[in-house]
N, C-alpha and C positions, 0 to 999 in steps of 0.2 A: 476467610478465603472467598464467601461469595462477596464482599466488599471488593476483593481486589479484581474476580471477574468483570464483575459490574464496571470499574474502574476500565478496563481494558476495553472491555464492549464500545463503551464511549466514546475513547481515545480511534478506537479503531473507527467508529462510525464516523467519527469529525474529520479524519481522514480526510475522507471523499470529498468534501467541498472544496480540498485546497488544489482540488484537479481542475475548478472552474475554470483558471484561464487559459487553458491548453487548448478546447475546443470553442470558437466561436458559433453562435446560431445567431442569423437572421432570419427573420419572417420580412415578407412584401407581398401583397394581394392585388396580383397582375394579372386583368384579362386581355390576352394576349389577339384576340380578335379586334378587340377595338380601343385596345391600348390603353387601357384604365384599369385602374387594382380592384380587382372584384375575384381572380383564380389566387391560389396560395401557392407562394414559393418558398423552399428554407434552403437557403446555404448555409455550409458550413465551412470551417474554416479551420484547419489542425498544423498547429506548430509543434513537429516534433523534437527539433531542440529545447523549447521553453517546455515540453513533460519530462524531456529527461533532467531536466532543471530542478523544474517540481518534484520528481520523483525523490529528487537524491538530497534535497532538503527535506523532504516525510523523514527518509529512512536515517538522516542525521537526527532530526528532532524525538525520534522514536529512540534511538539508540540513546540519547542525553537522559530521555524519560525512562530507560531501561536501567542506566548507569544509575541515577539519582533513587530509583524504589528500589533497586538491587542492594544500594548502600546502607538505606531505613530498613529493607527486612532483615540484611544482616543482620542486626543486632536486634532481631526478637530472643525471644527468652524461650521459643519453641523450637525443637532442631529441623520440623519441617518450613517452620517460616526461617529459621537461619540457611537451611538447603535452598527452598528459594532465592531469598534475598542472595547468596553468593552466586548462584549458577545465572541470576537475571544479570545481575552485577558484570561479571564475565562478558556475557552477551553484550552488555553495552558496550563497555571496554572494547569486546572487539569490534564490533559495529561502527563506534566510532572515528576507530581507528581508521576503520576500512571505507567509510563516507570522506575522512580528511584525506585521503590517500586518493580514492576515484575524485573527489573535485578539484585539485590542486594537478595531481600529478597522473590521471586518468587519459586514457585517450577522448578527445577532442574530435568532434566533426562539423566540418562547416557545409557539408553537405547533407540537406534533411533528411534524403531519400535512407540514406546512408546510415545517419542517426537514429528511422523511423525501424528499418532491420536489423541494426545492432541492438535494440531496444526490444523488439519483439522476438529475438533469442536468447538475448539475457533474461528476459524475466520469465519467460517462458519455464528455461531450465531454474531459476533460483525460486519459482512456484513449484514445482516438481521436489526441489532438497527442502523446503518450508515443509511440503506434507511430510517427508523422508524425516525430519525433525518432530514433526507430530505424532508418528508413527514411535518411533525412538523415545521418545519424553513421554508418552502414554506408556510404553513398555517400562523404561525406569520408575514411574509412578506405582502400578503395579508389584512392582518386586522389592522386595530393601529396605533395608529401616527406612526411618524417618527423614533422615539428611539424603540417603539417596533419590525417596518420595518426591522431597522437595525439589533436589535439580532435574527431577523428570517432568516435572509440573512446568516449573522455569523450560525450560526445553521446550515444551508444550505450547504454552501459552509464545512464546520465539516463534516458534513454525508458523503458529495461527498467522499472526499477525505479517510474519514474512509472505506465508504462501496469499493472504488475501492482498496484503497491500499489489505483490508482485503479479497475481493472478490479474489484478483489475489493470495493471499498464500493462497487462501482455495482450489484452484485448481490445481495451482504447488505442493501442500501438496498432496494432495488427489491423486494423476493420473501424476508424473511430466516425465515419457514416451510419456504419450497422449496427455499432453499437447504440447510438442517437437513435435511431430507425424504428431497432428494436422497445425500446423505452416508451417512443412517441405511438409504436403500436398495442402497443401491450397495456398502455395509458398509466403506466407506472410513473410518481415522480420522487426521484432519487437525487441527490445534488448531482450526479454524473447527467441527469437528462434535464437539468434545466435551461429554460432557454435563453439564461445569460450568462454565459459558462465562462 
């Protein structure tokens, strides 16, 4: 079990680097009195069509990776690793059902503004149902034999990953200067602050 945390931690932290190309940073050292680079400037740059891109390729590659370890715990020889393995199983399945669905036949916007607020509503609320799943798979974990343990765990470990993936594009969506802002003050470096994103 802490095998498969550890597993997950990973997966979750690798995440965030595949948000690089959504946010451009420039640096240029312009003194503006006499026209030479000696003051610092940072632009930045945010394509909200190309995160919601990004996004929705995570959440497909996550649901493959959810569908594939769902299939190997199935068939442990423990019923709490068999409760996991089906209940993550599930999760894929439906995940990626629901990824082939939103990129094929999804609504479409060629307008960014437009892209940038359907994107900081939608994850906003599917961060909100990730904890509601965490919340729920901690309560199943707690109570029930073992196979019920397991799909609470499954359940669990679904939310995490939904409510952070979705948590972090509903604030790079929403503020993706502030967010930058906040990084470069706090002297934090995260792959979401670096500066060649």
């Amino acid at each position: 079990m802490k095998k498969l945390l550890i597993v997950l931690f990973a997966v979750i932290a690798g995440f965030g680097s595949a948000y690089a190309d959504d946010i451009t940073i420039s640096q240029a050292v312009i003194d503006s009195s006499t026209n030479t680079t000696t003051g610092e400037k940072i632009i930045i740059s945010y394509d909200p069509l190309k995160h919601r891109e990004t996004a929705s390729n995570i959440f497909m590659g996550w649901a493959g990776l959810s569908a594939g370890a769902g299939l190997i715990f199935a068939f442990s020889t423990d019923s709490m690793g068999q409760g996991i393995g089906i209940g993550t199983l599930a999760y894929g399945i439906v995940e990626t059902a629901m990824a082939v669905i939103d990129k094929n036949w999804g609504e479409k916007y060629s307008d960014p503004e437009k892209s940038r607020l359907s994107m900081v509503e939608d994850t906003g609320w599917h961060a909100v149902m990730g904890l509601v799943q965490v919340l729920g798979g901690a309560a199943l974990a707690m109570a029930g034999n073992n196979d019920v343990k397991g799909y609470g765990i499954a359940m669990a470990l679904q939310g995490t990953f939904l409510s952070i993936s979705d948590g972090m594009n509903h604030f790079i969506a929403n503020d993706p200067k502030n967010i930058r802002t906040w990084n470069a003050d706090a002297g934090i470096y995260i792959p979401l602050a670096g500066l060649d994103f």
